[in-house]
C-alpha positions as CSV (number, residue, x, y, z in Angstrom):
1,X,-65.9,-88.8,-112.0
2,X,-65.0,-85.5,-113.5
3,X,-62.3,-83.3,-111.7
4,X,-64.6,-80.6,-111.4
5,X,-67.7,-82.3,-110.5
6,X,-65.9,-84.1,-107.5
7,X,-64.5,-80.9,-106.6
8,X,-67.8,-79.3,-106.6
9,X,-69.7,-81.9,-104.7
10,X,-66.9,-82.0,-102.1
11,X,-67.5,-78.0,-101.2
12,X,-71.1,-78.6,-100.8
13,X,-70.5,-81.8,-99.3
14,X,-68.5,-79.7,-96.9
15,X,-71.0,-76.6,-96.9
16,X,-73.8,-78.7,-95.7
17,X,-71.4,-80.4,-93.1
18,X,-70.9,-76.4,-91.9
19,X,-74.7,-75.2,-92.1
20,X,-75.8,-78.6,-90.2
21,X,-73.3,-78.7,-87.6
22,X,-74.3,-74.5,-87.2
23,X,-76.3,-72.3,-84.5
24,X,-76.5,-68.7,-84.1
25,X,-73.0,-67.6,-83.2
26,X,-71.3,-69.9,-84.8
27,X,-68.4,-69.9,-87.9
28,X,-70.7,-70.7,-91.4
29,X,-69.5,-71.6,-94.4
30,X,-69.7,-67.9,-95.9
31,X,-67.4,-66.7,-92.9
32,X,-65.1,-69.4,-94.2
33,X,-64.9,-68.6,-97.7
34,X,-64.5,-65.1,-96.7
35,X,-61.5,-65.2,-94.7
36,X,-59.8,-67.4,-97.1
37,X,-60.6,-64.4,-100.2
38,X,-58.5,-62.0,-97.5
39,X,-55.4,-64.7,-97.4
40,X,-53.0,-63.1,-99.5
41,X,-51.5,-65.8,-101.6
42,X,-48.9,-63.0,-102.8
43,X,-44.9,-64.0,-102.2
44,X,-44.4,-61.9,-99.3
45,X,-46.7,-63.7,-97.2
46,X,-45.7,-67.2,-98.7
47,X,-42.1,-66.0,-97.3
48,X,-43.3,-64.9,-93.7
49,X,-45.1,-68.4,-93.5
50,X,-41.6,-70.2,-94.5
51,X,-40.1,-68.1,-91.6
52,X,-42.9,-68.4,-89.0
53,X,-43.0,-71.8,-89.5
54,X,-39.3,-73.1,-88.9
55,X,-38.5,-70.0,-86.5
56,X,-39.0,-68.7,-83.0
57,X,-41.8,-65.9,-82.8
58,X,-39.7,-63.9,-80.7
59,X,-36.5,-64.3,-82.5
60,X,-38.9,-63.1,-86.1
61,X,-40.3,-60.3,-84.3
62,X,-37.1,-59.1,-82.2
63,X,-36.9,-55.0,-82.9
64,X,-33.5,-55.0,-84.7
65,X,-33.3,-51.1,-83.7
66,X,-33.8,-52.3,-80.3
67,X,-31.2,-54.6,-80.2
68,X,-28.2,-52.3,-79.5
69,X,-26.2,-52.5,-76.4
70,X,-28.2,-52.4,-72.8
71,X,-26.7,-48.6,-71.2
72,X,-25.5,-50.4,-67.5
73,X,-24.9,-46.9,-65.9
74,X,-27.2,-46.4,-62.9
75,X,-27.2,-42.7,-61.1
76,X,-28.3,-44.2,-58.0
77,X,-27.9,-47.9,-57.2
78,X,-28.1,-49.9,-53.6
79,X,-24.9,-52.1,-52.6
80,X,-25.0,-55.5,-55.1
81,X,-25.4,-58.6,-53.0
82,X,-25.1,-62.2,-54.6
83,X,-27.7,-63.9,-56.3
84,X,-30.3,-66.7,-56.3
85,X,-31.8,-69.2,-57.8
86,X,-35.5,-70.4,-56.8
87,X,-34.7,-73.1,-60.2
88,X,-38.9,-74.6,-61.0
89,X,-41.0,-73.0,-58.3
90,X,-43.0,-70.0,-57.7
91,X,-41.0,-68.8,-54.7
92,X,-39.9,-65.5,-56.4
93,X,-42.4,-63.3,-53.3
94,X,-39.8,-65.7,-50.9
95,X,-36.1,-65.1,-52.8
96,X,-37.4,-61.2,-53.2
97,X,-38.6,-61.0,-49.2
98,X,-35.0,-62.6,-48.3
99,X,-33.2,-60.2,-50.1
100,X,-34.8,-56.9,-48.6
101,X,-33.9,-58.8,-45.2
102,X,-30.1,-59.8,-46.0
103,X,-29.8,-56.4,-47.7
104,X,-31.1,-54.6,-44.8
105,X,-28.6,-56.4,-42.1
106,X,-25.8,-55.5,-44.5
107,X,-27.1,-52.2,-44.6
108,X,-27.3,-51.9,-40.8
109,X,-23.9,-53.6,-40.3
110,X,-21.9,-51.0,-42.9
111,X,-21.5,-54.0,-45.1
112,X,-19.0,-55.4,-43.1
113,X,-21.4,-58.2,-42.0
114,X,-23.4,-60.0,-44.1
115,X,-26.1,-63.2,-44.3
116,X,-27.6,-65.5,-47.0
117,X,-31.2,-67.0,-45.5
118,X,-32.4,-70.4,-46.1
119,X,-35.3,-70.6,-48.6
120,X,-35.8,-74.2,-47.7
121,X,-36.6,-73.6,-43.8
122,X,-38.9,-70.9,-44.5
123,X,-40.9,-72.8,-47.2
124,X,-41.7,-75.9,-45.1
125,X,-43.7,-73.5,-42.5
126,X,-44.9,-71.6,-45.5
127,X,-46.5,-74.7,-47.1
128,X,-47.5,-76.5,-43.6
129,X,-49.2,-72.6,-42.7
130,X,-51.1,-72.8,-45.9
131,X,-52.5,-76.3,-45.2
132,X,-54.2,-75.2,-41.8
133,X,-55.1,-72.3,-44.1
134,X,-57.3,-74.4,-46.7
135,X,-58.3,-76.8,-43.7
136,X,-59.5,-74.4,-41.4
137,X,-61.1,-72.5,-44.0
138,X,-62.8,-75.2,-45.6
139,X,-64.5,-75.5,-42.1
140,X,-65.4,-72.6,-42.0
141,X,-67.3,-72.7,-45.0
142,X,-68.3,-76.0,-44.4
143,X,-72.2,-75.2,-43.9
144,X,-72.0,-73.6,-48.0
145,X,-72.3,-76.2,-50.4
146,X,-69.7,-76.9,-52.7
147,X,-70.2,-74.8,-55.3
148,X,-70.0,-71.8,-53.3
149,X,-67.1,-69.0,-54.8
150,X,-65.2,-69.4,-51.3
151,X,-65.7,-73.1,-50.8
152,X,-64.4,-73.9,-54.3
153,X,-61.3,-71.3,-53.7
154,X,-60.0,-73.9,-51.3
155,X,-60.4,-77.0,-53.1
156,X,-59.5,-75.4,-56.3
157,X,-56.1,-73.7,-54.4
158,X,-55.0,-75.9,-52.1
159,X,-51.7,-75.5,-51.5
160,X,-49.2,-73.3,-53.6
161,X,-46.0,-72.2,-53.4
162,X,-47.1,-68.5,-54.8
163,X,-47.2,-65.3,-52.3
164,X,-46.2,-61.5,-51.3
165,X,-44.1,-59.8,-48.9
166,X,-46.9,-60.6,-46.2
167,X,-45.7,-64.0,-46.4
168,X,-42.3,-63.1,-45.1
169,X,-43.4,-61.1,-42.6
170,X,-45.7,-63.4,-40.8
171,X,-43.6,-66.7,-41.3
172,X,-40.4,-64.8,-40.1
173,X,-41.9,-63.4,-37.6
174,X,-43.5,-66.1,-36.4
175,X,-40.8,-69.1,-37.0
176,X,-37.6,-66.9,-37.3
177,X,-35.2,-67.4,-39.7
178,X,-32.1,-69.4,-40.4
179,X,-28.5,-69.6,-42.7
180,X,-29.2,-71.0,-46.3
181,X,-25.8,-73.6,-44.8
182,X,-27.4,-75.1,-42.0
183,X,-30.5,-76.1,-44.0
184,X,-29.9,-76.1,-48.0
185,X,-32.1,-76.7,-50.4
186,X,-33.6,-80.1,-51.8
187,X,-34.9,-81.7,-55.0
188,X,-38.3,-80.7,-53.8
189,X,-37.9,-77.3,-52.7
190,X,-36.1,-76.4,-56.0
191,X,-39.0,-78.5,-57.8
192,X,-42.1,-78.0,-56.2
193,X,-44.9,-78.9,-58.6
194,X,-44.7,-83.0,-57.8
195,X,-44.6,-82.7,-54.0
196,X,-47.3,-79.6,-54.3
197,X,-49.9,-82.2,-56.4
198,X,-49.6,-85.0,-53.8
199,X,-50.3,-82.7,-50.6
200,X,-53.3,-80.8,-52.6
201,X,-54.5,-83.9,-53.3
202,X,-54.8,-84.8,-49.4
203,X,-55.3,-81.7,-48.5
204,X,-59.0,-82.2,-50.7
205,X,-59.5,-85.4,-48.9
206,X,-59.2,-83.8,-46.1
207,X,-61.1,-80.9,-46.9
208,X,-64.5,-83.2,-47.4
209,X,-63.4,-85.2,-44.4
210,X,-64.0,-82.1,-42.8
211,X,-67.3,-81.1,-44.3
212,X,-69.0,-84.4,-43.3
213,X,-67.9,-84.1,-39.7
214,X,-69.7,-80.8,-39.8
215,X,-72.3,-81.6,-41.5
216,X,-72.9,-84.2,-39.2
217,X,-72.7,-82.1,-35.8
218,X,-69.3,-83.5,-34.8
219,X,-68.3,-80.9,-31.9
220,X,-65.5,-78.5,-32.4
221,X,-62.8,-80.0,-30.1
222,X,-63.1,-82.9,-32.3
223,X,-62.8,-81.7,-35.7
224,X,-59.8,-79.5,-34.3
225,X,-58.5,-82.5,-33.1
226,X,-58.9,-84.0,-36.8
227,X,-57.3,-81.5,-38.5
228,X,-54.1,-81.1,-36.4
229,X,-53.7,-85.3,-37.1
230,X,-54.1,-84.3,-40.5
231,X,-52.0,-81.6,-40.5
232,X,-49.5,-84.4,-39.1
233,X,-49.7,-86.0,-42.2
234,X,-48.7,-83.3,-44.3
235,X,-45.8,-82.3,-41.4
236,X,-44.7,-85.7,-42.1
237,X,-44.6,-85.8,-45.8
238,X,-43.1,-82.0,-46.1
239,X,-39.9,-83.5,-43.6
240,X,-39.3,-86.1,-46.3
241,X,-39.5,-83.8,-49.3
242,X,-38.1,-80.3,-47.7
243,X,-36.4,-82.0,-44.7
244,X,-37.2,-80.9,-40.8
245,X,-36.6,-77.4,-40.2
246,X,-33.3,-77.0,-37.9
247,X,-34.6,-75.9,-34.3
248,X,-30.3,-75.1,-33.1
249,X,-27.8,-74.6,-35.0
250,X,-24.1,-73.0,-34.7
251,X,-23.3,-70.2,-36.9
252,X,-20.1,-68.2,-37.7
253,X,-20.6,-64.2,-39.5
254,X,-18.3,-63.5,-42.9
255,X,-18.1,-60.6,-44.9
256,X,-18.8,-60.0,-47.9
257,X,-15.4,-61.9,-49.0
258,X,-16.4,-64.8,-47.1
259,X,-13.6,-64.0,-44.3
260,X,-14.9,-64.6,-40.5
261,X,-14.7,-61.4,-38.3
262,X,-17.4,-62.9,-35.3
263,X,-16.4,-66.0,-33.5
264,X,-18.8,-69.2,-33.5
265,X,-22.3,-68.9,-31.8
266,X,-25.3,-71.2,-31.2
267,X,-28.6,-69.8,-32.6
268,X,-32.1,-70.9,-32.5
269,X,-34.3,-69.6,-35.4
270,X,-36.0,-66.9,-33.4
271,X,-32.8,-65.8,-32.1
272,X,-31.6,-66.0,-35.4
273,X,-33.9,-63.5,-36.5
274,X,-33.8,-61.2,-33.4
275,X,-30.3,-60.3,-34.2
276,X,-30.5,-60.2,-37.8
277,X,-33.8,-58.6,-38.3
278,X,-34.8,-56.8,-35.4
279,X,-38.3,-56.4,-34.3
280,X,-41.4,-57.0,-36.2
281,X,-41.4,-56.6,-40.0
282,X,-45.3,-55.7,-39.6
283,X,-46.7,-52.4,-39.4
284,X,-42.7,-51.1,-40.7
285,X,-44.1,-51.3,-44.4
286,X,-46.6,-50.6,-46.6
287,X,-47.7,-52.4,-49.7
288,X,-48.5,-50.1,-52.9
289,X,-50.0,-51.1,-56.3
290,X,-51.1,-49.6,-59.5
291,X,-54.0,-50.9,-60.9
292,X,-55.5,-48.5,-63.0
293,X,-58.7,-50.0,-63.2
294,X,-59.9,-48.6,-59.5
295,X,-59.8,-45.3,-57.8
296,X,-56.9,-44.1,-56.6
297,X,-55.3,-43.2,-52.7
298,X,-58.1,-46.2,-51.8
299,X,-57.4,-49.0,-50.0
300,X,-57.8,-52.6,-50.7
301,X,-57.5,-55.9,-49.1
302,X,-57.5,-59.5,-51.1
303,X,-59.9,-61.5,-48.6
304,X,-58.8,-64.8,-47.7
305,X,-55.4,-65.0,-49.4
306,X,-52.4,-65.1,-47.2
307,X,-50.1,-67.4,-46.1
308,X,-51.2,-68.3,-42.2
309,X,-54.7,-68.3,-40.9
310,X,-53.5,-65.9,-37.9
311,X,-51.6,-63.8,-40.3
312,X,-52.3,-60.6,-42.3
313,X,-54.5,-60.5,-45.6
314,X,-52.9,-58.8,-48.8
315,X,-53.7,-54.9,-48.2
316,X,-52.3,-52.3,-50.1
317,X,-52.9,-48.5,-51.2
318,X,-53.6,-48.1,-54.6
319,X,-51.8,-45.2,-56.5
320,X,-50.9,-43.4,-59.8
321,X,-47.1,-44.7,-61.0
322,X,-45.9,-41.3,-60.2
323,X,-46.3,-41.7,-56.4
324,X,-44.8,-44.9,-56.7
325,X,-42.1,-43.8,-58.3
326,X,-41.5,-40.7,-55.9
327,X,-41.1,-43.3,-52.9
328,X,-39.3,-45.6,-54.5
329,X,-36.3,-43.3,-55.5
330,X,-36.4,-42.1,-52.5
331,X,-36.1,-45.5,-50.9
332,X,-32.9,-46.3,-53.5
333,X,-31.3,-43.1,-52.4
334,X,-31.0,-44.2,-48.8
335,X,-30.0,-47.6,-49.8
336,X,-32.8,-50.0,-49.5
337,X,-33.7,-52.6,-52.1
338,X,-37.5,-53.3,-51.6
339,X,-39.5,-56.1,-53.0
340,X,-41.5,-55.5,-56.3
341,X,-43.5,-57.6,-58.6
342,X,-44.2,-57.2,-62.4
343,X,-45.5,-58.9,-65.7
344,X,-42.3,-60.1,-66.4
345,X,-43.4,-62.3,-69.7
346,X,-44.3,-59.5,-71.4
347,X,-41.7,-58.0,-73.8
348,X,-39.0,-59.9,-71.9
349,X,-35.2,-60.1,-73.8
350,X,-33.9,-62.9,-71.3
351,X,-30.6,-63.5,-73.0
352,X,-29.6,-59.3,-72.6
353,X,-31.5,-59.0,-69.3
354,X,-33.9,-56.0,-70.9
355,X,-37.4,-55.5,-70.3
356,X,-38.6,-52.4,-73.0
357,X,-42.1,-52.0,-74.7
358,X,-40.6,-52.1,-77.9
359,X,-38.7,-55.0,-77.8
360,X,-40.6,-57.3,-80.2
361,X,-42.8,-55.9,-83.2
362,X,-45.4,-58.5,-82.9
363,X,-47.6,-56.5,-84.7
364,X,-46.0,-55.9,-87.9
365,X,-45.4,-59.3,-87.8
366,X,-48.4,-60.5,-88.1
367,X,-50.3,-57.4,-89.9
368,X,-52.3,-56.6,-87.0
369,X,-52.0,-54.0,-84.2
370,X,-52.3,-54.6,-79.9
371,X,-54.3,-51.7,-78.7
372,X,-55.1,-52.7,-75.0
373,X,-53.8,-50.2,-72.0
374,X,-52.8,-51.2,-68.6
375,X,-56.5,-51.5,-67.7
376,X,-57.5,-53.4,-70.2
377,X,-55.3,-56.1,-69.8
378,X,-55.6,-56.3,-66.0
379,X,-59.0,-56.8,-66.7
380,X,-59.0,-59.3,-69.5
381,X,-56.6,-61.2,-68.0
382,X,-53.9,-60.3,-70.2
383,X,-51.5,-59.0,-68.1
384,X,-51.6,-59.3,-64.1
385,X,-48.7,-59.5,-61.3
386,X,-46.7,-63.2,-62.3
387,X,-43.3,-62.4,-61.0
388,X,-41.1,-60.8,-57.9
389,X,-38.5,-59.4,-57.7
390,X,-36.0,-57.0,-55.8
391,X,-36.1,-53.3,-56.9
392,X,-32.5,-51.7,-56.1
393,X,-31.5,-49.2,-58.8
394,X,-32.6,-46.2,-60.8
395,X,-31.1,-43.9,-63.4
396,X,-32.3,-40.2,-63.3
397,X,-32.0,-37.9,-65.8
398,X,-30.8,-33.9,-65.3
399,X,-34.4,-33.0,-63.4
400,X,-34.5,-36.0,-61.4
401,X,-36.8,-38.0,-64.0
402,X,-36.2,-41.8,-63.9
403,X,-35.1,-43.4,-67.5
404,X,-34.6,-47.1,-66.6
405,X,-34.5,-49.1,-63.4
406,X,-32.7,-52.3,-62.5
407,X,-33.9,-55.5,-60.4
408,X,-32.5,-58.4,-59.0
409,X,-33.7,-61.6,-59.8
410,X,-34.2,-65.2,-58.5
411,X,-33.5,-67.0,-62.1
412,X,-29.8,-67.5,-61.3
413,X,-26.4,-65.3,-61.9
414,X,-26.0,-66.3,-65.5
415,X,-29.7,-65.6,-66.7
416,X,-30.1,-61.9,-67.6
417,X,-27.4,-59.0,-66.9
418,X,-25.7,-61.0,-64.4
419,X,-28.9,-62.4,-62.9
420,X,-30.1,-58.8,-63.2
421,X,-33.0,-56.9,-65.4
422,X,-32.6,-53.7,-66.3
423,X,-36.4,-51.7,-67.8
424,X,-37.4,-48.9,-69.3
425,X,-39.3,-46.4,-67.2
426,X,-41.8,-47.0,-70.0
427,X,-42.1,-50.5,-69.5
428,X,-42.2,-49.5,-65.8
429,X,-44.9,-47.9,-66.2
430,X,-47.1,-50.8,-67.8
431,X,-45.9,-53.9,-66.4
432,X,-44.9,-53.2,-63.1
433,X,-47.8,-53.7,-60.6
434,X,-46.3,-53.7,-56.7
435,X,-43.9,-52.0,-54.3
436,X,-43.4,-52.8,-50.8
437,X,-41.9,-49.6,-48.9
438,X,-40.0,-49.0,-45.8
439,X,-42.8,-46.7,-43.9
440,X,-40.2,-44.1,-43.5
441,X,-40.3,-43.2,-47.1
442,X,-43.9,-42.8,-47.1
443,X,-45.3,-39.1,-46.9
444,X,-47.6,-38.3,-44.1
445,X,-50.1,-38.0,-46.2
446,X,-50.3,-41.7,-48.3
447,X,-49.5,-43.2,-44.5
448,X,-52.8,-42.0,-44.0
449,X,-54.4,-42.4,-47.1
450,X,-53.1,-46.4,-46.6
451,X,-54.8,-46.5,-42.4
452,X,-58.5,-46.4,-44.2
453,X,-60.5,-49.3,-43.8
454,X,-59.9,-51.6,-47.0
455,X,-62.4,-52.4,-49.1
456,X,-62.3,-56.1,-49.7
457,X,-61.7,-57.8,-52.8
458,X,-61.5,-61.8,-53.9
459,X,-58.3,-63.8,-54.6
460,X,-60.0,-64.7,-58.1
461,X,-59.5,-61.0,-59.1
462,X,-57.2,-60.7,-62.5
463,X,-55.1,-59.1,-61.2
464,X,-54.1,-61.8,-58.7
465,X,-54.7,-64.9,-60.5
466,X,-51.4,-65.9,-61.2
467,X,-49.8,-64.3,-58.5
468,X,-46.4,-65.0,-57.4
């Protein structure tokens, strides 16, 4: 057959394929051809094809202007304490939590004293609270059928080992705490995502067990009685994968050097906590985000997501980034780290430890401009809250303006600038979502704008989707 007549009958060949294959709203074989006329087969794109295609993204589009050296001088910085590692899991809310605590008892103790808390013995109480959780709710909603939005948020989300500063509170409070020595952590605690799939998967058995036993009129002694043997089950698998949490233990105070200046003492977890926390963490804080998509100085609660059935929903005060700010340097002033949580993905130089909006020109990279604010992305999914961590420094200019901000993070001392980030106000101002505040660096007047009764919103909300 002739070149050109095989060449011919192939295209139609293929239009036809198109056009038959075709409904309204979908690609034709005109759209085709025209976005093949607007390839550029000129040598400039051949080149950035050659580079795309046997390089990192990030490393084509890294802003070489960008790239000097990271300024380390902070005007106002809280007292360095070592740091963590929470290696694959989503226990960044936990490591975060832990570190306001420990930093806090150094705080109190002039830094002559200080304490390292065990991730391990917390998370085994986190994940056994968050089974009762799903359980319990699922009865609840056990008369909706299983399609319902609430119904299918507890078989969809099990288990998790995502969560907030709420989580410390109630679990601390309500299980004390105890030294990372006396109960270290394990292959499973360090690598959740195996031992997290095997209890969601029971946790769904159980979940329908559940349903049929109301469904059927089974009273509710007995399907209590049900669930707390099934919640033996998981007890029983979380001892062999986290190991059983420590009920006494003997502990001996260092500073900061490691040298011991308190003799040896027994401790039980709640005594533990007593002398190394205090009182309650409740009702001490306040949660604040910035989510420009809703009014501002309102109030909102995430309904149903917590981490114990008894415990406290998400609630927080939502406000513009300049009241955040305003508390938050005041809070580094006096010292106190507080927990935070960000976008952390986004515009992200791991190896330097910088977090700045122009980081990467992905743009010019690929021709093409991205135009979404804060809003926008929050609501398309884009960009949400993915990552905790513990806010403890700021550098102000001349009038008191912040320029850049440092965190401490969970990834390990030798990821980042010595296991810490240091961001741009600017990229503050876009990618951080969260602050949790010590109440006594609050004004009078957002203390009261935060006691008005919440309005609710679902855990399948964008901006908490991927929560952690």
């Amino acid at each position: 057959m002739n070149k050109k007549v095989f060449v011919a009958t192939l295209l139609l060949a293929t239009a036809g394929t198109i056009s038959a294959q075709n409904k309204e709203g979908g690609i034709t074989y005109q759209m085709i051809q025209q976005m093949e006329k607007k390839q550029n087969s000129n040598a400039t794109n051949k080149a950035l094809f050659n580079a795309i295609a046997s390089n990192s993204i990030d490393n084509l589009a890294k802003n070489h202007a960008n790239a000097g050296t990271v300024d380390t001088y902070f005007s106002n910085e809280t007292p360095k304490q070592s740091i963590h590692d929470q290696k694959s899991s989503g226990r960044c809310w936990m490591f975060s939590g832990l570190n306001v605590l420990r930093s806090n008892f150094a705080l109190a103790q002039d830094q002559k004293m200080t304490v390292e808390y065990s991730q391990a013995y917390l998370f085994f109480y986190d994940q056994l609270e968050k089974a009762n959780l799903m359980l319990q709710g699922t009865i609840d909603y056990a008369k909706k059928p299983i399609d319902d939005k609430m119904v299918r948020f507890f078989f969809q989300n099990p288990i998790s080992d995502g969560g907030t500063f709420c989580g410390v509170a109630d679990l601390a409070e309500k299980y004390g705490l105890v030294p990372m020595s006396v109960m270290p952590e394990t292959y499973s605690s360090e690598n959740t995502s195996r031992m997290a799939r095997i209890i969601s998967s029971k946790l769904r058995e159980f979940g329908l067990e559940l349903r049929d036993m109301v469904a059927k009129g089974k009273n509710k002694k007995a399907i209590q009685s049900r669930k707390a043997e099934m919640l033996g089950e998981v007890y029983h698998i979380l001892s062999l994968t986290l190991g059983e949490p420590v009920k006494e233990f003997t502990y001996t105070f260092t500073d900061k050097n490691g040298k011991t200046i308190a003799p040896a003492k027994k401790y039980t977890p709640k005594s533990f906590y007593e002398f190394t926390v205090g009182g309650k963490i409740n009702d001490t804080f306040i949660m604040v985000m910035n989510d420009p998509r809703r009014p501002y100085y309102k109030t909102y609660e995430v309904e149903y997501d917590r981490h114990t059935y008894d415990g406290h929903n998400w609630k927080y005060l939502n406000l513009p980034m300049k009241d955040i700010k305003e508390m938050a340097i005041v809070s580094i002033k006096a010292g106190r780290k507080m927990y935070s949580s960000y976008d952390v993905g986004k515009q992200l130089d791991r190896k330097r430890g910088y977090l700045d909006i122009n980081n990467y020109d992905y743009g010019t990279l690929f021709g093409t401009s991205f135009g979404m604010n804060k809003a926008q992305r929050i609501e398309t999914f884009d960009s949400g809250s993915t990552h905790a961590m513990t806010l403890t420094a700021v550098d102000l200019d001349e009038n008191g303006n912040p320029k850049k901000w440092k965190v401490e993070n969970s990834w390990g001392s030798d990821n980042g600038f010595g296991g810490c980030f240091i961001m741009t106000d600017k990229w503050f101002d876009e990618y951080m979502f969260r602050l949790v505040v010590n109440k006594k660096f609050v004004s009078e007047k957002l203390l009261k704008d935060y006691e008005q009764k919440p309005t609710m919103v679902t855990p399948d909300d964008p901006l908490f989707s991927e929560d952690n």
